[in-house]
Structure formats: structure tokens, C-alpha cells
N, C-alpha and C positions, 0 to 999 in steps of 0.2 A: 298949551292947555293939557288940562290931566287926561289921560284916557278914561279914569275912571269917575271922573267928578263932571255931574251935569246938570246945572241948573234950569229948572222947569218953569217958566215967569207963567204970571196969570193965567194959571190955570183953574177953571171951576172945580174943588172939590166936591166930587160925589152930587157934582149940579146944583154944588151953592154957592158962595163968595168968592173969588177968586185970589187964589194963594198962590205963593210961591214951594215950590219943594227943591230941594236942593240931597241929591244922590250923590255918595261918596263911598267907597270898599262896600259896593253891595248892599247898603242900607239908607235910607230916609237920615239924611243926615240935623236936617231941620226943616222946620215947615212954618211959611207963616212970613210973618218981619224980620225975625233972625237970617233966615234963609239967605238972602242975598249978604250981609253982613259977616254971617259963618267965615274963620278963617280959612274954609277952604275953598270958599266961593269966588275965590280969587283967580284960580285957576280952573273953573269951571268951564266945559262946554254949554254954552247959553240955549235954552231952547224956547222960543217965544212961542207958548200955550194962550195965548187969548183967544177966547173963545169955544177953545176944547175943551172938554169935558177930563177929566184926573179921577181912575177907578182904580181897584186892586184888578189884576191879572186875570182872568177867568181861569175858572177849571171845570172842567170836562169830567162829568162822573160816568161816561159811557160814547167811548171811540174806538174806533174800528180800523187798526193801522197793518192791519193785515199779515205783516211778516212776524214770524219766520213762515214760509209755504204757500204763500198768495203774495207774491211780489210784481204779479202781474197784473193784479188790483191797488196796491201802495205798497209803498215800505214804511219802515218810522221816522227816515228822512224825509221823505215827501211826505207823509202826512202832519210832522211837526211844525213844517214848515208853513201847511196852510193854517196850521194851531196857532202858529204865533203869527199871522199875518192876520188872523179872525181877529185877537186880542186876546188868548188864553197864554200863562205861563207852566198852565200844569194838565194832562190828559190821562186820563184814565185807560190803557188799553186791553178790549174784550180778548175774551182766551180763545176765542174760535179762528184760532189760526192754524198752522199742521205743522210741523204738530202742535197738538194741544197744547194751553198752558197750565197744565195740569198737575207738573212736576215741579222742584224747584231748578232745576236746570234754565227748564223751557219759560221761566218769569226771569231768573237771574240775564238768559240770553236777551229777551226783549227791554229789561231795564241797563244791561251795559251798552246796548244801539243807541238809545235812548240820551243815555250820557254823552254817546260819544258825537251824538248829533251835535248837542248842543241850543237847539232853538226852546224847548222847555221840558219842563219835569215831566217825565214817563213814568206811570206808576201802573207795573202790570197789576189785572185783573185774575185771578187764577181761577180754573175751574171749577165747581160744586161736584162732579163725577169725572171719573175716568173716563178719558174722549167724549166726555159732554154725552153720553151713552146712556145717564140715567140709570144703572147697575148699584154701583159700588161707587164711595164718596175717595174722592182724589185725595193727593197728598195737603190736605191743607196745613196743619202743624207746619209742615217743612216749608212747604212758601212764606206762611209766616214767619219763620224764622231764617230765611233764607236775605242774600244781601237784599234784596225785592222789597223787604217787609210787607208781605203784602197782606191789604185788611180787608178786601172789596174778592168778594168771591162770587160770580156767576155763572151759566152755564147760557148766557142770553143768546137769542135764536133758537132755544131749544127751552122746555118749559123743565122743570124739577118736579115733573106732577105725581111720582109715588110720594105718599103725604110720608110715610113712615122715614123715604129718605130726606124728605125737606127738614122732617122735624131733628134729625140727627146732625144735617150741616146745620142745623142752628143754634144746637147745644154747643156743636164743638167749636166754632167759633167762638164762643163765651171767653174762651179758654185766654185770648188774645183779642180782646176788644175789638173782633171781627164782624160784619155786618154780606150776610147771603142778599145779591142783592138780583132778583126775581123776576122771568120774564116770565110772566101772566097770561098763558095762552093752556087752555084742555084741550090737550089734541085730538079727542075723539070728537071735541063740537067744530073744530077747525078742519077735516079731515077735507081737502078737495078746496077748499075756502082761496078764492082769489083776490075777493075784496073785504068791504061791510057790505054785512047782511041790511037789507033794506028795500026802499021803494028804486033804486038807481040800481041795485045790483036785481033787482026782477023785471026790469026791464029792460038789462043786458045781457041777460039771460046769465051769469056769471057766479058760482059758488062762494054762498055768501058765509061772511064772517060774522058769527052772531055777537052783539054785545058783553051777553052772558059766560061766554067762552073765557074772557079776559076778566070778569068781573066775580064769577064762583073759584077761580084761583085766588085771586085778591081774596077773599073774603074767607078762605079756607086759610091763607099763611098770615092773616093776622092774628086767628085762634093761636095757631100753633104758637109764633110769638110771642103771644101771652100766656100761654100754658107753660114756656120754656123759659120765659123769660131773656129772650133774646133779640137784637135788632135785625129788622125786616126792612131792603129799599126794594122798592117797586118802578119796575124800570119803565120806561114811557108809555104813561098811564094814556089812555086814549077816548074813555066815556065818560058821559055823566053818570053814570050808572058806578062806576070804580070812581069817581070823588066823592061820592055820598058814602062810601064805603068807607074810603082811607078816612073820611071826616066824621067817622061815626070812630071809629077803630081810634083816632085822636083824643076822640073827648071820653075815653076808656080808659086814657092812660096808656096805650099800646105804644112799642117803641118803633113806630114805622114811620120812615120816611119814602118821599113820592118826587119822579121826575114828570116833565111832559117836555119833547122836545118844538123844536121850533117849526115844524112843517105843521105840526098837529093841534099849532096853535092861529094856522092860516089858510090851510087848504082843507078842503071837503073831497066827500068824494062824488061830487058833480063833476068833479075834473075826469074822473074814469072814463065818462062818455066820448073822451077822447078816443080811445084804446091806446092813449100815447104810455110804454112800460115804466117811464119814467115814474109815475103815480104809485107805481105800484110797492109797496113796501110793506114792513109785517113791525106792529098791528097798524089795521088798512085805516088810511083815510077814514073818517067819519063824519057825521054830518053836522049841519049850520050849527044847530044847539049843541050840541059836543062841545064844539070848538069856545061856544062862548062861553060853556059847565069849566071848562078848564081852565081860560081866562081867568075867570073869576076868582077858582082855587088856587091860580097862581097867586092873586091878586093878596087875595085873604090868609095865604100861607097853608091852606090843607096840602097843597103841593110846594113842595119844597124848593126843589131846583129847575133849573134847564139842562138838559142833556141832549147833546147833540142826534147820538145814536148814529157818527156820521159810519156811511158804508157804503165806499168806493166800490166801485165794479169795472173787469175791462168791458169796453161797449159793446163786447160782440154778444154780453149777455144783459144787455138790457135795448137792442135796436137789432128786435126780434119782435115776433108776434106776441103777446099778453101772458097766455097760458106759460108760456117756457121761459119767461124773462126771471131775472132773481129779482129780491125781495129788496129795497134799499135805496138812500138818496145819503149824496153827499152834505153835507151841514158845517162845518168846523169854519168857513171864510164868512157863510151869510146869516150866522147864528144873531151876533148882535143887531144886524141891520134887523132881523126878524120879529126879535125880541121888541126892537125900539118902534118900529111900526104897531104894532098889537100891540104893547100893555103900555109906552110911556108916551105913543102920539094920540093912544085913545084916550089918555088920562087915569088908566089905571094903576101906574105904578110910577115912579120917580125914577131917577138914577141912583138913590141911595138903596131902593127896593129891589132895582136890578145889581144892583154890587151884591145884595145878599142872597140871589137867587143864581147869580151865575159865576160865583166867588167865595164870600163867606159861608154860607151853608155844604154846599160842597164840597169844600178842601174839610170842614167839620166832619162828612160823614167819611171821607177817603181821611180823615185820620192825617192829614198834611199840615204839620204843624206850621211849615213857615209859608205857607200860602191862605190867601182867603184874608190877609192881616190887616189893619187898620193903615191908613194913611196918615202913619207919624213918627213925629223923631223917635229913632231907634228899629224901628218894623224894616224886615225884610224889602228892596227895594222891589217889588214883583207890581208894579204900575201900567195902566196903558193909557194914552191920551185919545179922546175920540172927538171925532169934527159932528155935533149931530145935526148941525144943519146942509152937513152934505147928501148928496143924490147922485147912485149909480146904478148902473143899468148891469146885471149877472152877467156873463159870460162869458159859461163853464172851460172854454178852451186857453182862458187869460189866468187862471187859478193854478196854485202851486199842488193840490191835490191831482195824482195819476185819474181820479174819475171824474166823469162826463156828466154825473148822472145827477145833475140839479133841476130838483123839481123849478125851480125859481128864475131858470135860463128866459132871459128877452126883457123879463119886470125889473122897473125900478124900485131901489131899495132906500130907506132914508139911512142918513150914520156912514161914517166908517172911521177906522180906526188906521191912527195917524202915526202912532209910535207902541211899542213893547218895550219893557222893560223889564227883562229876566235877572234877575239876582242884580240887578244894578247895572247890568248889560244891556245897551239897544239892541234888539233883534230884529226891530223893524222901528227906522226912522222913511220920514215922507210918506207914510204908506207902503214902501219897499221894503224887501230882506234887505238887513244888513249885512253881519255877520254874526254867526252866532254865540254863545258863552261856551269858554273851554275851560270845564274842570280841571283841577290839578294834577289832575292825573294824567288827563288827556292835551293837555297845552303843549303838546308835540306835534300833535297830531295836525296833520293839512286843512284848514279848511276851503270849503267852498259856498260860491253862493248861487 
């Protein structure tokens, strides 16, 4: 059998008729009736899809792989790995690492790891300021132009709230069809802030996080946008209050696009009355109507994507008391099962709706040309097969990710995904790593699994 030729039988395309696809030198070689007939289906590895579900790859417009300088929260090894075990072939990694990724050095560093992994595309994140300090706008030209190409610039965890500096990373980006992409937090309304502001945080006595906080930033870098003429992503949008915003700022014509990740499309912050730190995360939990203002924008397209926003922690800073725990939950393995429970088992979106919210839109704004691509002769092979009548149960210590910190540990999850397929390479067959794809460059190199 060919190493690189492997035939996918009936599988549900995009959760509709069941095709064959047939993968050869890293691309969809044919699809459909041809598939099995193709001359090179002869030598194919057979893979029996009845029943799976056949999506493009996910991509990740906002992940947190820690290294270089937090290797004791993940590296880009382990967190790639729980990427391509989640179903993603592409992640987008945030610059708040140490150092910064501020430089082209420090994206160049984190896109050769990246490569050398192998499990999928690493596409650093650079920063909007020097050390994320909010002063002076970092080297952006040079990461853009650097081997990184990088197009996705944030300083997320940290807001960009001098307007005068938002408005200058957004010009200069013009430059390179680059997109500032916005964590939504005024730190002077957030100052002390543990959770949401609300009736749950007044009766835990616990410094609340006001809606408006995250909603007059939004509503401020859409002007600018439009006054520059420049693109704006809004990284996980968390109110009803900021959908109304982003979907007024739309029918404007404004060039903004919006994530909401996956916890903040299922958990409230009734769960806080836990004091369990796991909950805790930045922007906090909010409440029943939130979750369903967001649903819906997912549903309707005012929000764009899914973004994980995953951010490993070592446990000795999150199984602490509340006040002193960090901000953050792991995401990148239970994204899709999250996904499919909320919008495609309530009936608000399809599988064809999720391929474009946690795929094609995506890889569009990260500027990824060969990911996010149709499922068809000639397209990049970046595929993943998903069982969605499956049923598992989290738990966080069985996950290829270094962190603990799944809000979602004990619950059962619907979905899971059964194979990857990175550039035409399995990275995960049976639900397992495989082993990963070795660029040309790196096809010396040892692997492991």
C-alpha cells in the first residue's frame, strides 16, 4: 500500500450524502464515484468512514501554546498535539509568551517549533506593543515580512485601550493585509474584577466584571476601523450587549470580524458559586441570556468563528483559592464536542455551518490560504473524520495537553473525532496520535508519539 494514498469510503460530506474521497501527495485526489476507480486507488490505504462525518481541518484563530518561557504550562509539542487530536490542522499561536512575540525572531522561533512538530500549521500571532506594555507598537512590518508571515496581530490578555495607539496598529497593518485582532476588556471598569458583574457575583461577594467593560472597547475599535479603514477581530466576544454591537457595526459596512469560544457558549456563571478556580477565566463566565445572545450570533453569522482561547496552566495556579488562581481553561480537545452539543444537537447549525465557523472563515481571516479549503478534487488534503454519534466523558489527566484546567472534567460530551488529516498525512487515526507530518526540510528529524 502507498504510504501516501488513502482511500476514505462513505463518508458524510459536510453531513450530507456519503462520498468517497480518495487522498494522494497531500491532496483530495478525487471525490465522489471516480474515487475508488482513480488509478491510484489501487494502492490505497482503505479507510471505512460510514457513518463519520468528512469536514475540512479546523483552525484555531486564538491558542495559547505557551512556549518559548511557559514550558511549564505547554510547549508547541504538546499543545499541537492536543490540536490535531481536537480535529484542527491549523492554530493560531497568542504572543504572550516570554519572551514576547513581538519581534521577528520570537514568531520566526515559535513557527520553526511548529514545523518541526509536525502535527499542524503553527501560525504565530505577533504582538500589537512591545512586551504587550501598551507604549509603543512592536515590530509589525518585520513579522510580517518575516519567514512567520504573520497577519493576525494581538496583544490578547491585555487590552490595546490607548485609542490613539489602536488606531495606528490598524493603519499599519493596511500595509500587509493584516487584521489587529482585540481583546475587549477597559481596565479601569475591570480593575479588582473576579468574575461577571451581576446578581451571582453580589452574592459572592466577589469583584464584578461589568458588561460594559468589554462592550465600550468593542464599540470604540469599530469607529476607529471605520474611520481607517481597516480590519478589526474581536477576540471572544462574551455579551449580549457586544453582539448587538458587532451586528450593528456589520450592517455599517465595518470590516469586523467576531469569535466566541466554546465554554462561553455553555457555561454561566452560576457555576462560580462553586469557588471551584477552574471557572475562572478572563472575560468571565456570563449569564443564561449571554450564552443564548451568542448562540444565536453564532447561528445568524454576526459572529464569525469559534476560537478556542485554549490556556493551559500548571495546576498549582489554578487548585488554589479563587482570588489568586489565573485566568484560563483548556479547550483545543473539547472544542468540537462543545460546538456540536450547542449549536448542531440544538438544531441551530448543521455541519456544513460548523465547517464554516471553525474552518473556512477562520483560515480567511488568518489569511491561510491552503486551509479552511473545500472538500474537492484538487484542495489541499487538511480533512478530519468525526463519529457524531459518539459519547465521552472529559477527563483532563487522559488529554495530550500539559493543562488540568477543563472546565468540562466529569461531563459527557457528544462527537468525537476519529481521524486528522494534515497535508494528506494521518495525524490521528482511531482517535489516536499517529505520527506526525515531516516537512522537507525536517524529514530527518526523529520522530515521536
Amino acid at each position: 500500500m502507498a504510504e501516501n494514498t488513502y482511500l476514505i469510503r462513505g463518508a458524510a460530506i459536510l453531513g450530507g450524502d456519503a462520498e468517497d474521497l480518495l487522498i494522494s501527495d497531500g491532496v483530495i485526489a478525487a471525490r465522489g464515484g471516480g474515487a475508488a476507480s482513480h488509478e491510484a486507488a489501487g494502492d490505497a490505504t482503505v479507510i471505512e468512514a460510514a457513518g463519520l462525518v468528512a469536514l475540512p481541518g479546523m483552525v484555531d484563530i486564538h491558542t495559547h501554546l505557551r512556549e518559548p518561557g511557559r514550558e511549564d504550562a505547554e510547549t508547541v509539542e504538546t499543545g499541537t498535539r492536543a490540536a490535531a487530536l481536537g480535529g484542527y490542522t491549523a492554530v493560531h499561536a497568542m504572543a504572550n509568551s516570554n519572551p514576547v512575540a513581538d519581534t521577528a525572531g520570537v514568531v520566526e522561533q515559535v513557527h520553526s517549533l511548529g514545523r518541526a512538530s509536525g502535527w499542524v500549521d503553527v501560525r504565530p500571532v505577533g504582538a500589537v506593543t512591545v512586551g504587550l506594555a501598551g507604549e509603543q507598537l512592536a515590530e509589525l512590518g518585520a513579522m510580517a515580512d518575516s519567514r512567520a508571515r504573520v497577519r493576525v496581530f494581538s496583544d490578547d490578555g491585555i487590552c490595546v485601550h490607548d485609542p490613539v495607539l489602536m488606531r495606528r496598529a490598524l493603519e499599519y497593518v493596511k500595509a500587509f493585509d493584516g487584521v489587529v485582532a482585540q481583546h475587549a476588556q477597559e481596565p479601569r471598569l475591570t480593575a479588582g474584577a473576579q468574575m461577571n458583574e451581576g446578581a451571582v457575583s453580589a452574592v459572592l461577594g466577589l469583584g464584578g466584571w461589568p458588561a460594559v467593560a468589554e462592550e465600550s472597547i468593542i464599540a470604540r475599535d469599530v469607529l476607529l476601523a471605520q474611520h481607517v479603514g481597516s480590519r478589526l477581530h474581536v477576540c471572544h466576544v462574551s455579551t449580549a450587549g457586544s453582539v448587538e454591537i458587532i451586528r450593528w457595526a456589520k450592517s455599517r459596512g465595518i470590516d469586523v470580524t467576531a469569535e466566541v469560544t466554546p465554554h462561553h457558549l455553555l457555561l454561566t456563571d452560576e457555576l462560580v458559586r462553586s469557588y471551584d478556580p477552574v471557572y475562572k477565566v478572563n472575560p468571565p463566565l456570563r449569564t443564561e441570556s449571554d450564552v443564548l445572545a451568542l448562540r444565536e450570533a453564532l447561528a445568524d453569522g454576526t459572529i464569525d468563528v469559534i476560537g478556542t482561547d485554549h490556556a493551559p496552566h500548571p495546576s498549582e495556579h489554578k487548585e488554589c483559592e479563587w482570588a489568586q488562581a489565573a485566568m484560563g481553561m483548556t479547550g483545543l480537545e473539547t472544542a468540537l464536542s462543545v460546538v456540536q452539543e450547542t449549536m448542531i444537537e440544538t438544531g441551530l447549525m448543521g455541519w456544513a455551518d460548523f465547517a464554516r465557523v471553525t474552518s473556512t472563515v477562520p483560515a480567511r481571516i488568518g489569511r491561510l490560504e491552503d486551509q479552511g479549503r473545500p472538500l474537492e478534487a484538487g484542495e489541499p488534503a487538511n480533512i478530519i473524520l468525526v463519529d457524531p454519534a459518539a459519547r465521552w466523558t472529559v477527563d483532563p489527566y487522559k488529554m495530550a495537553t500539559m493543562g488540568r484546567n477543563s472546565p468540562f472534567k466529569g461531563r459527557e460530551l457528544p462527537g468525537a473525532v476519529i481521524a486528522t488529516f494534515f497535508k494528506g498525512h494521518p495525524t490521528v487515526l482511531d482517535g489516536k496520535l499517529n505520527v506526525p507530518y515531516r516537512h522537507p526540510e525536517t524529514a530527518g528529524a526523529v520522530s515521536g508519539n
